[in-house]
C-alpha positions in Angstrom: 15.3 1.9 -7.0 14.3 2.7 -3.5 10.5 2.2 -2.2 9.7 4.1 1.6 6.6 3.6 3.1 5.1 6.6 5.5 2.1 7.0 8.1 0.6 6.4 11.0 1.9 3.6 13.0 -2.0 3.7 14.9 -5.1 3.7 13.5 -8.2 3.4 15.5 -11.7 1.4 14.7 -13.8 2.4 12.2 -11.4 4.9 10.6 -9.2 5.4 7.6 -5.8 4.3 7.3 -3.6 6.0 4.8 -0.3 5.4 3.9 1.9 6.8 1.0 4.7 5.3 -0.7 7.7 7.5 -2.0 9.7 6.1 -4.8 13.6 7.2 -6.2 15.9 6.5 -9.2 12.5 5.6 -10.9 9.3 6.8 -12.3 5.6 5.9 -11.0 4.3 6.1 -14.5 6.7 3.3 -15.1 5.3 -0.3 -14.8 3.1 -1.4 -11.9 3.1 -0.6 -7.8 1.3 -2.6 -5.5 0.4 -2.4 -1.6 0.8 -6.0 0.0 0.4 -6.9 4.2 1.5 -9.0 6.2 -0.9 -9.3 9.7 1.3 -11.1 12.5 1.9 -14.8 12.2 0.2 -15.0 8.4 1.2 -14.7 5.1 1.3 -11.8 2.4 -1.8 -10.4 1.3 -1.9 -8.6 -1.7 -4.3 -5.5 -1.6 -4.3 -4.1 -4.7 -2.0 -2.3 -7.4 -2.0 1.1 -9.9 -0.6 0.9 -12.7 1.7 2.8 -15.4 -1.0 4.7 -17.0 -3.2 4.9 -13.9 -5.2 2.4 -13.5 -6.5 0.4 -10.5 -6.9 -3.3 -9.2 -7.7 -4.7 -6.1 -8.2 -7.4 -4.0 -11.9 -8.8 -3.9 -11.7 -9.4 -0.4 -11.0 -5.9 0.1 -12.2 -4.1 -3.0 -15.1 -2.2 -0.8 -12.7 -0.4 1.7 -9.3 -0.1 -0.5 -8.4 3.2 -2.7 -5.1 3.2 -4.9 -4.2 6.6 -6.0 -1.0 8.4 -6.9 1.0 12.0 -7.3 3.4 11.4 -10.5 4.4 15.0 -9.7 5.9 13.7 -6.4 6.7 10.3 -7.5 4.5 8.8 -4.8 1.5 6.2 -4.4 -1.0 6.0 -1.3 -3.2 3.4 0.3 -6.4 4.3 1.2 -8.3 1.7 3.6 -11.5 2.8 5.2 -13.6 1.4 8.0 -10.8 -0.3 9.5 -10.8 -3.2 12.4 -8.4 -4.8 14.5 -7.6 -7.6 11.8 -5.8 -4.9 9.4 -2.8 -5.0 11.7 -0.1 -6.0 9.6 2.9 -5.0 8.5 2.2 -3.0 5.4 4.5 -3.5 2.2 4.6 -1.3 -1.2 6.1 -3.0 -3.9 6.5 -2.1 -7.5 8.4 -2.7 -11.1 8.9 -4.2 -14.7 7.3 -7.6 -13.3 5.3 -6.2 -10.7 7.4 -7.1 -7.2 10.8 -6.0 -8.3 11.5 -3.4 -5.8 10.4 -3.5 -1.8 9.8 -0.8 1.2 10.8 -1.9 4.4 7.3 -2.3 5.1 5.7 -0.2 7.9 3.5 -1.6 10.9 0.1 -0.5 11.8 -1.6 -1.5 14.5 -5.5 -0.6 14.8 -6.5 -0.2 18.0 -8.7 2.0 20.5 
């Protein structure tokens, strides 16, 4: 199973990142796919998840400005985070599988800046 994170690499203030996550050699409406960041010198941070039959979770702490949704006819997820500021640079992870975190992108930085 192969996870590939795409998008812009920079996002300015106040607007909307969006990044979508193509998955192969498995099916989206199969288990559970997160979105989880890393900003520099911190930890992971999960954002939120959608699972097998389409539902959605997320973070509390982000739960205002985060949108989960998903194209099962192109096997893809995408991130949705809105009014963004200079503390959502991270390096941004999707992540999916039977027990959630099975599977990994490579993770693609964004960097929000003016």
């Amino acid at each position: 199973v192969q996870l590939q994170e795409s998008g812009p690499g920079l996002v300015k203030p106040s607007q909307t990142l969006s990044l979508t996550c193509t998955v192969s050699d498995t099916s989206i409406t199969y288990d559970a796919w997160s979105w989880i960041r890393q900003p520099p010198g911190k930890g992971l941070e999960w954002m939120g998840a959608i699972t097998s039959s389409g539902g959605t979770a997320y973070s509390p702490f982000l739960r205002s400005r985060t949108f989960i949704s998903r194209d099962t006819t192109k096997n893809q997820f995408t991130l949705q985070l809105s009014s963004v500021i200079p503390e959502d640079t991270a390096v941004y992870y999707c992540t999916g599988g039977p027990t959630w975190y099975n599977y990994w992108g490579q993770g693609t930085q964004v960097t929000v800046s003016s």
